[in-house]
C-alpha positions as CSV (number, residue, x, y, z in Angstrom):
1,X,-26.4,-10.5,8.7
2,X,-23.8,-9.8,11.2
3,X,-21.2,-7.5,11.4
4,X,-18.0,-8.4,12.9
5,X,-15.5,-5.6,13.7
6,X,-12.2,-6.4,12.7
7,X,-10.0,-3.2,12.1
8,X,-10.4,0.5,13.0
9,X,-9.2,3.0,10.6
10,X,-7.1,5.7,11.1
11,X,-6.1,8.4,8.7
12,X,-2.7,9.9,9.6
13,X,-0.6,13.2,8.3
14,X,2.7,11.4,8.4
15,X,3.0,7.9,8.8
16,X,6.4,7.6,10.3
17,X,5.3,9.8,12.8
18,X,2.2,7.9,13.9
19,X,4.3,4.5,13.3
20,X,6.6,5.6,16.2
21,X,3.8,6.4,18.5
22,X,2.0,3.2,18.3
23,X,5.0,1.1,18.6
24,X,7.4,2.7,20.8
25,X,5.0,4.9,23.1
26,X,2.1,2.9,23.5
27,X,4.0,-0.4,22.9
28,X,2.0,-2.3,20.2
29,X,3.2,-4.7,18.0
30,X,3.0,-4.2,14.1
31,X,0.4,-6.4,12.2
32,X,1.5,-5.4,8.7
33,X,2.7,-2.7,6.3
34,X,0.9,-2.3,2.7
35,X,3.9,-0.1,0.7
36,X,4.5,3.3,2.3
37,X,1.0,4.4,3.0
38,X,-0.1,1.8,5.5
39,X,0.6,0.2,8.7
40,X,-1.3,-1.8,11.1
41,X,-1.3,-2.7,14.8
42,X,-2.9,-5.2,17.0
43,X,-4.6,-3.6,19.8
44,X,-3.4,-5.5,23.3
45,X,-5.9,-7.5,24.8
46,X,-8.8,-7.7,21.6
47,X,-8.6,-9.3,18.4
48,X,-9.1,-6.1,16.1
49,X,-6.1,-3.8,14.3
50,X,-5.8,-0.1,14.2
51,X,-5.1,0.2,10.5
52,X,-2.5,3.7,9.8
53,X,-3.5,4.9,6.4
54,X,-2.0,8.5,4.7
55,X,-5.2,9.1,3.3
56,X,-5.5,12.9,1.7
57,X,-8.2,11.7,-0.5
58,X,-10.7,9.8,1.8
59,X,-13.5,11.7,2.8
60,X,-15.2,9.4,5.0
61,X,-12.1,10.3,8.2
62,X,-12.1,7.5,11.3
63,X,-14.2,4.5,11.0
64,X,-14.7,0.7,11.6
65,X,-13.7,-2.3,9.3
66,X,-16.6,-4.7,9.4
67,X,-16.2,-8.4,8.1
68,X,-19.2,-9.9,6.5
69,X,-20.2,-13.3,4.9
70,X,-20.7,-11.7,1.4
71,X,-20.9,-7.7,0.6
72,X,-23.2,-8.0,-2.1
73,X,-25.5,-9.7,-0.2
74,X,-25.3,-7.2,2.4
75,X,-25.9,-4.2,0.0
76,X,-28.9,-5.7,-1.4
77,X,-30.3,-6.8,1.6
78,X,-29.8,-3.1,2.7
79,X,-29.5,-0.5,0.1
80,X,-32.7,0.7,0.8
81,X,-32.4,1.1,4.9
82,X,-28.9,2.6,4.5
83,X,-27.3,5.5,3.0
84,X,-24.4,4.1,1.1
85,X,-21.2,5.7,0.2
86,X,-19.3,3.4,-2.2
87,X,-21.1,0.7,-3.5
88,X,-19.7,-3.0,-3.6
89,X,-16.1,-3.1,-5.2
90,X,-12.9,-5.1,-5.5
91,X,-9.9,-3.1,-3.6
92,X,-8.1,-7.1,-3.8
93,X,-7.4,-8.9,-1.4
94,X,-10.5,-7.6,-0.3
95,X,-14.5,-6.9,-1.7
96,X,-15.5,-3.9,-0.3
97,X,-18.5,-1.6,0.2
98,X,-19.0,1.6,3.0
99,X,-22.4,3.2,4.7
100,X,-23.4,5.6,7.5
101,X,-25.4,5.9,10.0
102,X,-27.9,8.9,10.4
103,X,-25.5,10.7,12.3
104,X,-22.8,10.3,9.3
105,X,-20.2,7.2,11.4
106,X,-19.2,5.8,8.6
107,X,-18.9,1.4,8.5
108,X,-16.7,-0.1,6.0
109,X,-17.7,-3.7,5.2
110,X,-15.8,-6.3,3.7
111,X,-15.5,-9.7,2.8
112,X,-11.8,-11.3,1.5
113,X,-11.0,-12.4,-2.1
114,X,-7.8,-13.5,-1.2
115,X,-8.0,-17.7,-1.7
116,X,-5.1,-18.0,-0.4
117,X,-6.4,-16.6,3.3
118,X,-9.6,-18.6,3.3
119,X,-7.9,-21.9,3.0
């Protein structure tokens, strides 16, 4: 069951701010926007996105998007080796479940809903 890292997430204070930092001081192009909260950027030279979330309510801080084949499959295969956090759950367009490691880094693992993108 592998895990592929796809996205890092980033929780940011104001995302304006951070926006204009990303883009016009280090130069990186925007990926996407999700309403006022979010913004992505492709990191130069890799295939994985910084994702800019204004998150007051998350917890969990800095961490690593991991794509997997199925995330229920993963949490049963797993749920006894690792400490979950949030158990399997639809946040569309995405399924979506997060663990740590014993020193507390946090993975978030997904697997997309969205038919649309898998055609």
């Amino acid at each position: 069951m592998a895990l592929k890292l796809t996205m890092i997430y980033q929780p940011v204070t104001d995302l304006d701010r951070a926006v204009t930092f990303y883009r016009d001081t280090l130069g990186w192009d925007e990926a996407w926007r999700m309403g006022d909260t979010t913004a992505a950027f492709r990191i130069p030279g890799s295939g994985i996105e910084l994702m800019l979330d204004i998150a007051t309510d998350d917890p969990h801080g800095q961490s690593g998007f991991y794509e997997v084949a199925d995330v229920d499959t993963y949490f049963e295969a797993k749920k006894d080796s690792v400490d979950f956090l949030v158990e399997p759950m639809d946040l569309p367009p995405i399924r979506y479940a997060a663990f740590k490691d014993p020193d507390g880094n946090v993975f978030r693992i997904y697997h997309s809903t969205d038919e649309a993108a898998e055609d």
